[in-house]
DRENPA-3360 file (N, C-alpha, C; in nm, 2 decimals, always signed):
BEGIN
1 = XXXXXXXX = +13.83/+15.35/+10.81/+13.71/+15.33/+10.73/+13.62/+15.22/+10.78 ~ +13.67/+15.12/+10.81/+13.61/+14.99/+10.85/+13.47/+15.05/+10.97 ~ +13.58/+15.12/+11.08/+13.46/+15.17/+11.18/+13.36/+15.27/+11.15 ~ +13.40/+15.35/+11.00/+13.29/+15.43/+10.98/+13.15/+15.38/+10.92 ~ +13.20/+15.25/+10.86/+13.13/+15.11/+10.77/+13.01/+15.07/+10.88 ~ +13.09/+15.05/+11.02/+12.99/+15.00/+11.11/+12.91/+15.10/+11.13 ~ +12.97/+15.25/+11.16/+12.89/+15.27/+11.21/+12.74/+15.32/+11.08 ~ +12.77/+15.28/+10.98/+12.65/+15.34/+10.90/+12.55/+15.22/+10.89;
9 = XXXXXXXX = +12.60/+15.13/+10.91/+12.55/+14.96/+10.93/+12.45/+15.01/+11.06 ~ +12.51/+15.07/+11.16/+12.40/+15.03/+11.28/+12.35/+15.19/+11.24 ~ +12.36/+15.27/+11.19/+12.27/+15.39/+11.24/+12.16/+15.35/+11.13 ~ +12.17/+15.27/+11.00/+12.08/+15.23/+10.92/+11.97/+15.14/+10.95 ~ +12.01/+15.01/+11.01/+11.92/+14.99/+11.14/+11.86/+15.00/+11.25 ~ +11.96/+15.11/+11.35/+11.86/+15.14/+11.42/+11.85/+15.27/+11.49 ~ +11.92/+15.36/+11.36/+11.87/+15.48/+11.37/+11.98/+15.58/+11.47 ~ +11.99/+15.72/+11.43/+12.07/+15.79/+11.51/+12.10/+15.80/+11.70;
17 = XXXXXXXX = +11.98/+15.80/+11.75/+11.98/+15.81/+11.89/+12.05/+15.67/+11.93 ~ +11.95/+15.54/+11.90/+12.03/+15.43/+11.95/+12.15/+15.44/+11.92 ~ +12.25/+15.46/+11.82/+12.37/+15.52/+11.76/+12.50/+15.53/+11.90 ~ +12.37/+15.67/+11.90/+12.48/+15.78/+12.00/+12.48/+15.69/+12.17 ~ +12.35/+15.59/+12.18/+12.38/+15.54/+12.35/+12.47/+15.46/+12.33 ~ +12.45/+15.36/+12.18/+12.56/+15.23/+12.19/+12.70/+15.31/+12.21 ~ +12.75/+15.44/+12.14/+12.89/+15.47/+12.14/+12.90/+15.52/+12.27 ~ +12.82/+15.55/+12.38/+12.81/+15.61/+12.48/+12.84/+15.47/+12.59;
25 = XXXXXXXX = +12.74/+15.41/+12.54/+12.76/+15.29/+12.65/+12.89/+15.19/+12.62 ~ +12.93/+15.18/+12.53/+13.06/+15.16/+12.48/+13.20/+15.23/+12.50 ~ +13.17/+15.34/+12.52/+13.27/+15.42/+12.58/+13.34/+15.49/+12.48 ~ +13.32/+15.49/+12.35/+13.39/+15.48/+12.26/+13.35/+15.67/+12.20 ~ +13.48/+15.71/+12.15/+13.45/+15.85/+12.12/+13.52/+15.84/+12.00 ~ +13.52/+15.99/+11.88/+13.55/+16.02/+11.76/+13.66/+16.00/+11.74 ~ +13.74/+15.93/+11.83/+13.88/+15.86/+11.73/+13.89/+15.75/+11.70 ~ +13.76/+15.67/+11.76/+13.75/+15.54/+11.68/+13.68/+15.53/+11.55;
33 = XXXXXXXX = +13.64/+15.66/+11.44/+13.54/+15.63/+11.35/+13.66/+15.76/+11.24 ~ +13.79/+15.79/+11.27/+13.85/+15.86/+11.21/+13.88/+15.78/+11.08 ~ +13.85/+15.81/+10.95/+13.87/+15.78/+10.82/+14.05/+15.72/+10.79 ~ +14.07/+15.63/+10.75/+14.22/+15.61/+10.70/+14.26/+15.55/+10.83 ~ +14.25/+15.54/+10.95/+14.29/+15.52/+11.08/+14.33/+15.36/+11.09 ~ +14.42/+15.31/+11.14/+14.44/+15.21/+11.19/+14.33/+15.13/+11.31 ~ +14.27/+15.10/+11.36/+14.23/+15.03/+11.43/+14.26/+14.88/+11.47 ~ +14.26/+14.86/+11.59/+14.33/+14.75/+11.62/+14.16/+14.62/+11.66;
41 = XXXXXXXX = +14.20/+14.49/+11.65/+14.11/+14.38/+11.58/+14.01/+14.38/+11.70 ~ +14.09/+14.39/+11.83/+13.99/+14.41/+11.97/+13.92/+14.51/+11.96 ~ +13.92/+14.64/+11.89/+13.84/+14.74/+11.91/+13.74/+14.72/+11.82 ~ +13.78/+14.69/+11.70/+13.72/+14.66/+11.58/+13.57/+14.53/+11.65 ~ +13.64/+14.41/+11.66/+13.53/+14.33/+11.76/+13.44/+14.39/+11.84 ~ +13.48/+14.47/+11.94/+13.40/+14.54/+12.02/+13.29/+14.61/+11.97 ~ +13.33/+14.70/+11.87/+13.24/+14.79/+11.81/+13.16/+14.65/+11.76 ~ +13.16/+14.56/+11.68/+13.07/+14.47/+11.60/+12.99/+14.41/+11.73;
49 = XXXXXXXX = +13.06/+14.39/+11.87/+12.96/+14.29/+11.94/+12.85/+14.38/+12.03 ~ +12.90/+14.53/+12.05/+12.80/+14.63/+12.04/+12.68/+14.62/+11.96 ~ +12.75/+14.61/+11.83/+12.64/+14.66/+11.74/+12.50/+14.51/+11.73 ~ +12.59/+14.37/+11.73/+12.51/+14.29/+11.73/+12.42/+14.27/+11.85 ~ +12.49/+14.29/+11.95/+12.42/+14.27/+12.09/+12.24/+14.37/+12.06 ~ +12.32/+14.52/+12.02/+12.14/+14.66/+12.01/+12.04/+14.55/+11.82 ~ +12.11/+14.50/+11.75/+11.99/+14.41/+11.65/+11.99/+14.32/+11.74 ~ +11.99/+14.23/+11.82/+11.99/+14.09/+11.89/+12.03/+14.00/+11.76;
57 = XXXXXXXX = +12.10/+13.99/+11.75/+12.18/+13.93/+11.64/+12.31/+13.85/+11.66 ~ +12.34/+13.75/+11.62/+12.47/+13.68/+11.62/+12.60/+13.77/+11.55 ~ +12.70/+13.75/+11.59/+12.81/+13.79/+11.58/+12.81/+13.75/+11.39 ~ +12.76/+13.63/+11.34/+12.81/+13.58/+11.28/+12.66/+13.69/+11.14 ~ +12.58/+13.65/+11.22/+12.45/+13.75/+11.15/+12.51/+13.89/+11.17 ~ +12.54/+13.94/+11.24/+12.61/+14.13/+11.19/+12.72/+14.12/+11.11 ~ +12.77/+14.04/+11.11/+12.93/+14.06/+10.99/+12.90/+14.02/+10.85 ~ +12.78/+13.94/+10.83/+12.73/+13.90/+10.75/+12.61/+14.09/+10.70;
65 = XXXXXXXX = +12.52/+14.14/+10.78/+12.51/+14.28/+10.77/+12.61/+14.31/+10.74 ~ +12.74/+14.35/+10.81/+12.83/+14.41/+10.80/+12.91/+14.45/+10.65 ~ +12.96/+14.32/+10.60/+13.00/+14.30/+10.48/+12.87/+14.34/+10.36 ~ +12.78/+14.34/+10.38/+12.70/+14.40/+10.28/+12.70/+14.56/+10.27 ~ +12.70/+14.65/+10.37/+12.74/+14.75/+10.40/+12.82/+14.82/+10.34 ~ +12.93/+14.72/+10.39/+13.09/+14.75/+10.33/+13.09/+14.80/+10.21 ~ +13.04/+14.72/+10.09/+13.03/+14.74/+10.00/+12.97/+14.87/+9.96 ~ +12.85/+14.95/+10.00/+12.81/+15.03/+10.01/+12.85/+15.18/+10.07;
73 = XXXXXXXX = +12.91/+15.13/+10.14/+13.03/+15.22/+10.22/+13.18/+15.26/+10.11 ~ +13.18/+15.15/+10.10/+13.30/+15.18/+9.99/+13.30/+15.22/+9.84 ~ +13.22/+15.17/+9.82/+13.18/+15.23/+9.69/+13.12/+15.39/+9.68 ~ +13.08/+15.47/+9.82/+13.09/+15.62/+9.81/+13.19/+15.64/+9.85 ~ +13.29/+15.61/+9.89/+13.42/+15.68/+9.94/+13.52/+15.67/+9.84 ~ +13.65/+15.73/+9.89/+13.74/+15.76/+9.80/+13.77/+15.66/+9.68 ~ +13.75/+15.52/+9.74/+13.84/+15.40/+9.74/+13.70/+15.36/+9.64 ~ +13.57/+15.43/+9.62/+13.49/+15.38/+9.51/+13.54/+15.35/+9.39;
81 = XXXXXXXX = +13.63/+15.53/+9.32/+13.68/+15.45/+9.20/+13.77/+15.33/+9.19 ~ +13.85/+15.31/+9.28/+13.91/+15.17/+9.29/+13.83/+15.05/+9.28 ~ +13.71/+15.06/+9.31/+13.62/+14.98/+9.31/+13.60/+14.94/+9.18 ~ +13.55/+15.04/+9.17/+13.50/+15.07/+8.99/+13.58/+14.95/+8.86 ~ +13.70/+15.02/+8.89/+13.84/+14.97/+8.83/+13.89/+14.83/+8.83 ~ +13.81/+14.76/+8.94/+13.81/+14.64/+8.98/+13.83/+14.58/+8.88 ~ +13.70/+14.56/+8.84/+13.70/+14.44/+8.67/+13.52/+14.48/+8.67 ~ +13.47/+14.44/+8.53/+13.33/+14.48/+8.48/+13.27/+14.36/+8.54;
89 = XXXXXXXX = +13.33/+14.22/+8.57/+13.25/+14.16/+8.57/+13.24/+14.08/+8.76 ~ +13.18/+14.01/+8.80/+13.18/+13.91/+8.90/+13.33/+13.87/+8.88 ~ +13.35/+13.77/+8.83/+13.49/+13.69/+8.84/+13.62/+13.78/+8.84 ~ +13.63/+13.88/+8.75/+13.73/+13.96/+8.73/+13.74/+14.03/+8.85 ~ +13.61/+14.12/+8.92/+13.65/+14.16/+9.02/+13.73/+14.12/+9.11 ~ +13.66/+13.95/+9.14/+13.71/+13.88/+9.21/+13.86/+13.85/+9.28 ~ +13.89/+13.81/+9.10/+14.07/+13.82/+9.06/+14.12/+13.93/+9.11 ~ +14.05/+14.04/+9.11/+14.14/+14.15/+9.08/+14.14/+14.18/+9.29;
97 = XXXXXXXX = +14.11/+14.14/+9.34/+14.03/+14.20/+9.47/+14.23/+14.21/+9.54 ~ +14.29/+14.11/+9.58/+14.46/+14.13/+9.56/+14.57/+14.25/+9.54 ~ +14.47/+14.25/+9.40/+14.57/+14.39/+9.39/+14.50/+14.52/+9.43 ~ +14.36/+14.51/+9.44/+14.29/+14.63/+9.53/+14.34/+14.65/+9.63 ~ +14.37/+14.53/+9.72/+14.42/+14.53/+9.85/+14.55/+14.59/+9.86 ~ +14.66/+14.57/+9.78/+14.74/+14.59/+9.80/+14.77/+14.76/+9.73 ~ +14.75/+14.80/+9.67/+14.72/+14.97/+9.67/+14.66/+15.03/+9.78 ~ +14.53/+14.95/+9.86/+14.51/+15.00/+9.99/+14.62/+15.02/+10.11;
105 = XXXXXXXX = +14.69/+14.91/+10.08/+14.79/+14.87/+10.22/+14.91/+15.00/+10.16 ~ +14.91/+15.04/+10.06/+15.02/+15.10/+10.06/+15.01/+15.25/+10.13 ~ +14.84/+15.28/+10.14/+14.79/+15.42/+10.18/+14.80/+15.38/+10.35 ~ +14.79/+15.21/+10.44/+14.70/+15.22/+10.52/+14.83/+15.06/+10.55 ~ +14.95/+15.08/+10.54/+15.09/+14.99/+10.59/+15.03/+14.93/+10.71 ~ +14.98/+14.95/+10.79/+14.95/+14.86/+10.93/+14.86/+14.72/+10.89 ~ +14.77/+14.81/+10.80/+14.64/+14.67/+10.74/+14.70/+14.57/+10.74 ~ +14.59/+14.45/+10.80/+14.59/+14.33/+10.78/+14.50/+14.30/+10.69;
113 = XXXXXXXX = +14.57/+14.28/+10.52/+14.42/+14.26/+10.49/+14.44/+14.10/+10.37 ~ +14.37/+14.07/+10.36/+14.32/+13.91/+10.32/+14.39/+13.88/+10.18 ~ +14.36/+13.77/+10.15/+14.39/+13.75/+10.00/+14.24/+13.62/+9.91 ~ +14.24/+13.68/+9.81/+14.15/+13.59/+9.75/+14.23/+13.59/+9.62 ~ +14.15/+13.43/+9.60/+14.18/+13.38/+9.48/+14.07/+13.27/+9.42 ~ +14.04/+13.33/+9.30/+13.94/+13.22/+9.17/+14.02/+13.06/+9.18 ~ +13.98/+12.98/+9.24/+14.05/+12.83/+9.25/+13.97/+12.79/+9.12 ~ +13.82/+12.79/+9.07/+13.76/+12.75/+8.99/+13.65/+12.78/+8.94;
121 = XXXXXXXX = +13.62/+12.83/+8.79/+13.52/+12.90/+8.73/+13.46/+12.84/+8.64 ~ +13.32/+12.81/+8.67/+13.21/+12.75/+8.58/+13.12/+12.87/+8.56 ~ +13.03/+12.76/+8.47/+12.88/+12.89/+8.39/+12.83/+12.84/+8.53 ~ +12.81/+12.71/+8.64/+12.74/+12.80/+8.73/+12.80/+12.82/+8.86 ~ +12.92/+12.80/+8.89/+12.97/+12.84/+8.97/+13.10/+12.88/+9.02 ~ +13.14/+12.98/+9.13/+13.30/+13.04/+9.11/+13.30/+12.98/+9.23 ~ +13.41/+12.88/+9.27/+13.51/+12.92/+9.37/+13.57/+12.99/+9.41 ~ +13.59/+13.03/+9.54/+13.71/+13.15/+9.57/+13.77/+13.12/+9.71;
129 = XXXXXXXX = +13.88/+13.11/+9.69/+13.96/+13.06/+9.85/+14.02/+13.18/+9.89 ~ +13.99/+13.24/+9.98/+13.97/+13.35/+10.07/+14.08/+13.32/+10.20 ~ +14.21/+13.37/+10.19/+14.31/+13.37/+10.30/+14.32/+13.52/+10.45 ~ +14.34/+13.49/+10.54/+14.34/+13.56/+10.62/+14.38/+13.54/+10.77 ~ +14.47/+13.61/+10.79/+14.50/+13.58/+10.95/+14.41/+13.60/+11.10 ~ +14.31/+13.67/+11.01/+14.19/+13.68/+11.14/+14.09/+13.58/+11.12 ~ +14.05/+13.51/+11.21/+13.90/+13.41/+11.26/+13.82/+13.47/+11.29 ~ +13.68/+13.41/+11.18/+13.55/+13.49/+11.21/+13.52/+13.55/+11.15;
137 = XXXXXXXX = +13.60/+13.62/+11.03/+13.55/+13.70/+10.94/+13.45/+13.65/+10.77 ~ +13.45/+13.52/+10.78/+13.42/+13.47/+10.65/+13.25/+13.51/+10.65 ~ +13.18/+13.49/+10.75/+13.00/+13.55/+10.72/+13.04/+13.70/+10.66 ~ +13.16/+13.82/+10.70/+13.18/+13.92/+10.62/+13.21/+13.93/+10.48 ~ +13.25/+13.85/+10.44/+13.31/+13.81/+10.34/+13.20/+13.74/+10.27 ~ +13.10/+13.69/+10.27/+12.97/+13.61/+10.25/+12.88/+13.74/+10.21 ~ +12.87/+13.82/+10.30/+12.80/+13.95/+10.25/+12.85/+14.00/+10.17 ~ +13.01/+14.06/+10.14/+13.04/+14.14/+10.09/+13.06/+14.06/+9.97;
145 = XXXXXXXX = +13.08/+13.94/+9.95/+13.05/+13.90/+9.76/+12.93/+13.90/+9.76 ~ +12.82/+13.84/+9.83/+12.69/+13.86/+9.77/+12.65/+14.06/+9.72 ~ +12.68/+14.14/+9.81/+12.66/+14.23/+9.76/+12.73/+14.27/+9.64 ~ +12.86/+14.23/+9.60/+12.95/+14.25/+9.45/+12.89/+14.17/+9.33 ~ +12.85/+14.07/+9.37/+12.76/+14.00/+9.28/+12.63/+14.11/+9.26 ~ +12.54/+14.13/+9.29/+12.44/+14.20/+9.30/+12.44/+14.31/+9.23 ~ +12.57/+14.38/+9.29/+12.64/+14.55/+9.19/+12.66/+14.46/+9.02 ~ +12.69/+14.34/+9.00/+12.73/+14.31/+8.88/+12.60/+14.22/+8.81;
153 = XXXXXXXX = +12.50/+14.29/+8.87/+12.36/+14.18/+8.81/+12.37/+14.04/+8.83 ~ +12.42/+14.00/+8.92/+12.40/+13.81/+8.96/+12.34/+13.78/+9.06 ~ +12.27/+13.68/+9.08/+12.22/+13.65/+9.17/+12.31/+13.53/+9.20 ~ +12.36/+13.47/+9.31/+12.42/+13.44/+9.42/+12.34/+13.33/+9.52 ~ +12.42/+13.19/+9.49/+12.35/+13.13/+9.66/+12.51/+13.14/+9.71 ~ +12.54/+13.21/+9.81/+12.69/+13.15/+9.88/+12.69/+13.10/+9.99 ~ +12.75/+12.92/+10.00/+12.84/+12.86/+10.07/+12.96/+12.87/+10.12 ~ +12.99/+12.85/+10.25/+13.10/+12.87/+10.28/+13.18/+12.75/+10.38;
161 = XXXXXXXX = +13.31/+12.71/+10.31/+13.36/+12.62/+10.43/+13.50/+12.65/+10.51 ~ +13.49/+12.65/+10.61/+13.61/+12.74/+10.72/+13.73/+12.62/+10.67 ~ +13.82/+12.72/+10.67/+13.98/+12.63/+10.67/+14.06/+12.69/+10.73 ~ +14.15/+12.66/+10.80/+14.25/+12.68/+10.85/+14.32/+12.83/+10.78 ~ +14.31/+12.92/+10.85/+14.37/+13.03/+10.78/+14.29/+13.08/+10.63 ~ +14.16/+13.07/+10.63/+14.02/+13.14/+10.61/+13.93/+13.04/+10.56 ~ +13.85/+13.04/+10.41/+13.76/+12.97/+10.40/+13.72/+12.98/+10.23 ~ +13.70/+12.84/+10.20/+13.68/+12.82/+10.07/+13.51/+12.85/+10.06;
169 = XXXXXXXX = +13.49/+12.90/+9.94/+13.36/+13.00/+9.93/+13.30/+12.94/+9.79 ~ +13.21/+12.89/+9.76/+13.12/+12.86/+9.65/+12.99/+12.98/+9.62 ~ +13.06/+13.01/+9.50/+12.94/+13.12/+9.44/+12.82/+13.03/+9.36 ~ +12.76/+12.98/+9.40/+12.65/+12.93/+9.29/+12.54/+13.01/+9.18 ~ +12.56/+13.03/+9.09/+12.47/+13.12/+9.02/+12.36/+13.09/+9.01 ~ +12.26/+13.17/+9.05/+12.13/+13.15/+9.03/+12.07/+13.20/+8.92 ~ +11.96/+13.16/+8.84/+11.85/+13.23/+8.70/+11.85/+13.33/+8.77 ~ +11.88/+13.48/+8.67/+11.78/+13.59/+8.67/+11.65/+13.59/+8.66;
177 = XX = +11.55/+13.66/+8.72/+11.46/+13.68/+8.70/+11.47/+13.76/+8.60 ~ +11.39/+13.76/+8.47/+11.41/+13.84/+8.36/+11.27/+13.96/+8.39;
% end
């Protein structure tokens, strides 16, 4: 799913043809965009440094695209109602994101996939310490809560600070515009 995510991220940007040269010039054919598929973290990189290289973009600016995507991507796919089911609100989803993962991993055993947790919840801001064995992925993870905030009517400033084995995340709430 991840690589189908990318690839709707760059055909949305920059359109079908550039699309089909990046996966050409990449070398890359239809078993890297197979739904449910394991992919491995070098392939996964690759495709992203593709994709950032055709926006001229930083690694750290596409994963940050990326993870906004994601959300988009996931919420039409199977794994939407899961989504759904999350929790109604910002925080709750949050909480709940753990056990999302872990109903995933049970379809998709090879995944490596993260852990979050609410460390601390105010009226204006949520903490969330974000665990993970891969480096580099926290600007993903920066998109993909600002885009969950967003699906739950909040507006969002997010900070982020890297730690050892992922990164503590500050949700600041901002006024609605009414």
């Amino acid at each position: 799913m991840i690589h189908q995510a990318a690839r709707d991220l760059a055909i949305g940007r920059l359109g079908e043809e550039e699309w089909s040269r990046l996966v050409e010039a990449g070398g890359l054919n239809g078993r890297h965009f197979i739904g449910f598929e394991y992919y491995s973290d070098a392939d996964t990189m690759r495709l992203v440094r593709l994709i950032a290289d055709r926006l001229g973009c930083s690694m750290a600016e596409t994963f940050y695209l990326f993870g906004r995507t994601w959300i988009d991507f996931a919420g039409a796919s199977a794994y939407g109602r899961v989504l759904g089911m999350a929790g109604g609100d910002l925080e709750t989803f949050i909480s709940n994101l753990d056990r999302m993962h872990a109903s995933i991993k049970s379809n998709m055993p090879r995944a490596s996939l993260p852990g979050f947790e609410v460390v601390e919840s105010r009226d204006d801001a949520i903490h969330v310490l974000y665990r993970s064995e891969r480096e580099g992925l926290a600007p993903f993870v920066q998109g993909i809560l600002g885009a969950v905030a967003e699906r739950f009517g909040e507006r969002v400033r997010i900070d982020y600070e890297e730690r050892p084995g992922g990164a503590l995340f500050v949700l600041a709430r901002q006024p609605v515009d009414a």
